[in-house]
C-alpha positions in Angstrom: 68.4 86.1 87.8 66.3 87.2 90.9 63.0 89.2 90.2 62.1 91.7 93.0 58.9 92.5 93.3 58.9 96.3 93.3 55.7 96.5 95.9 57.2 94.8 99.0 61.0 96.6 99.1 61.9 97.6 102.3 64.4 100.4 102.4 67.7 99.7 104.7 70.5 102.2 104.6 74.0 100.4 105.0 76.8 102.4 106.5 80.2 102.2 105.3 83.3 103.6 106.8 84.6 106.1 105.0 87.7 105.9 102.3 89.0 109.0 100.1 89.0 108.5 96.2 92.6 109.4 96.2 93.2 106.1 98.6 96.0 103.8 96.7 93.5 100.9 97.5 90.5 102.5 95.8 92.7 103.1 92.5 93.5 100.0 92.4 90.3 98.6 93.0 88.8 100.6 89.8 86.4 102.5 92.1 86.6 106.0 93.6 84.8 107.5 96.5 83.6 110.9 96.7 81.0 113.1 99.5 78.0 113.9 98.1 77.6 117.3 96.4 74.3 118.8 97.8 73.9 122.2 95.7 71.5 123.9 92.8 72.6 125.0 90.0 74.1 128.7 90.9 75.8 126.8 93.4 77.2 124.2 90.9 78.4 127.5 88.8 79.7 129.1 91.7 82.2 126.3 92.4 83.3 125.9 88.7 83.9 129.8 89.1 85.5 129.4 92.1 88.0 126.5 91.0 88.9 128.5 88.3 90.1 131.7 90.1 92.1 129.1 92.2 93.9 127.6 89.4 94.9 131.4 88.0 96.0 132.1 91.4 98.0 129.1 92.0 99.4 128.5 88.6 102.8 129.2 89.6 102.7 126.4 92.0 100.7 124.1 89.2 103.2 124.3 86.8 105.5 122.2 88.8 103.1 119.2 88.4 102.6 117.2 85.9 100.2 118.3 82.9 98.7 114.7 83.4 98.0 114.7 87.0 96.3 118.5 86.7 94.0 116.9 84.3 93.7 114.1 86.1 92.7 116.0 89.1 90.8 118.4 87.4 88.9 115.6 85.8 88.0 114.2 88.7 86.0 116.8 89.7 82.8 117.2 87.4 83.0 113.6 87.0 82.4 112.9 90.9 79.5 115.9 90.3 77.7 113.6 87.8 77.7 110.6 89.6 77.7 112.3 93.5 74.9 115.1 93.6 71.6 115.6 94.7 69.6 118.4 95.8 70.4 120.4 98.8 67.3 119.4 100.4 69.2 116.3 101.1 71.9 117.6 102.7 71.1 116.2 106.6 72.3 112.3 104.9 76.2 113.5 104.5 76.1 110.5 102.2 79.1 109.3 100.1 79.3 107.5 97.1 81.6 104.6 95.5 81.4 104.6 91.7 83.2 103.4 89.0 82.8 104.4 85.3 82.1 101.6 83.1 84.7 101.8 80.1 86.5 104.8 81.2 87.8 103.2 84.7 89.6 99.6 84.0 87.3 96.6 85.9 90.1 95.5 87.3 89.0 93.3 90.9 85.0 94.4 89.9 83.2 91.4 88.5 80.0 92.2 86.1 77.0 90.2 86.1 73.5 91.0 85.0 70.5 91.3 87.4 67.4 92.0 87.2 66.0 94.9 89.3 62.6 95.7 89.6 61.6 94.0 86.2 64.6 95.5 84.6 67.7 93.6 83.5 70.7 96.1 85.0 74.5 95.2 84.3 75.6 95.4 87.6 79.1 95.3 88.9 80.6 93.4 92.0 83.8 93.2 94.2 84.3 90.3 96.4 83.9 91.4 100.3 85.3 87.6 101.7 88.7 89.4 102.8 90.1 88.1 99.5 90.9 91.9 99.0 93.0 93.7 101.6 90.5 95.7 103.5 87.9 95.3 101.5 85.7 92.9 104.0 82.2 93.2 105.4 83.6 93.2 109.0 86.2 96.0 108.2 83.9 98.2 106.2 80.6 98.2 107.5 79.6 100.4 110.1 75.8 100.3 110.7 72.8 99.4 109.1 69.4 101.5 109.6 66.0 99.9 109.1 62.6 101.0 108.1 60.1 102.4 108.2 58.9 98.9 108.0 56.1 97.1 109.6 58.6 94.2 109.5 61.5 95.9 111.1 62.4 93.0 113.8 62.3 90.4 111.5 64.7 91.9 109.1 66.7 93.2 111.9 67.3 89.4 112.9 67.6 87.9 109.0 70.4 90.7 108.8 72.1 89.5 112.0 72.0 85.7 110.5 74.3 86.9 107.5 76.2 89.3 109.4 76.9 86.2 111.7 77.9 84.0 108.8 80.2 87.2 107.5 81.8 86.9 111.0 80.8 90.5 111.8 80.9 91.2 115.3 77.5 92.3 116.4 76.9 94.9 118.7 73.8 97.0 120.2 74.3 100.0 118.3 75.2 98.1 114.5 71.5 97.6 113.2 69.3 100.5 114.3 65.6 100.9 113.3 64.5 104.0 111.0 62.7 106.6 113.6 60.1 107.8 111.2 56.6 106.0 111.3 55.5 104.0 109.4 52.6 105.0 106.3 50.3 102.8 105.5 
């Protein structure tokens, strides 16, 4: 098991394109995707509020689903709130999330191994990006990769570029940027 030593990460966002959680291929992957919900508290009420008045409002149309698919749906919901929000202050990263809930969602294709993380042994699970998997490659998901702030930036920009390479991504000027904000030392 790898030990990373805590004191020298360097922090490099990895962009993925984006795939919705209702996506067949997501389903049956055992993962979901959701966008990040960036709100306080009152606004987390608000939208609980809000959903509610919609489903009295619309229960006419509701009732010709299935009882199993509204509470699937509905389910859905505050579960991608626990795993997808963060403070409005971070609301400029439009970040998404891919989760997966250990024993509630089936493994499926995921893989679990244990790692070790910072001195702390994490069960961590894994999905095979060789193209075994339909559309689930490193060429046909990634999208760019920022780096930094780093004092190394150059160096990681070209280690990056050796396993891209060797992922047979196609590199181009715009795929690995550096991180704009300087560096603190």
């Amino acid at each position: 098991m790898p030990i990373f030593n805590q004191s020298n990460d360097v922090g490099c966002a990895i962009f993925l394109k984006a795939f919705t959680h209702l996506d067949d291929a997501t389903i049956e992957l055992g993962i979901y995707s959701s966008p990040v919900f960036y709100f306080s508290d009152q606004d987390a009420d608000d939208m609980f509020q809000d959903v509610a008045q919609k489903i009295t409002q619309c229960s006419q149309a509701l009732s010709l689903l299935s009882g199993a698919g509204i509470s699937g749906m509905y389910f859905l919901m505050p579960r991608s709130i626990s795993h997808g929000s963060k403070h409005p202050g971070f609301k400029e990263e439009r970040e998404w999330r891919i989760f997966h809930t250990y024993q509630l969602d089936e493994l499926k294709k995921l893989r679990m191994e244990t790692e070790v993380i910072a001195g702390v042994p994490q069960r961590i699970l894994k999905l095979s990006l060789d193209g075994s998997i339909p559309g689930i490659s490193v060429p046909e998901l990634l999208s760019g990769i920022l780096i930094g702030p780093s004092q190394y930036q150059n160096e990681i920009a070209m280690a990056l570029q050796d396993e891209l390479r060797r992922a047979k991504v196609p590199i181009t000027n715009d795929l690995i940027r550096f991180s704009p904000i300087p560096l603190r030392t």
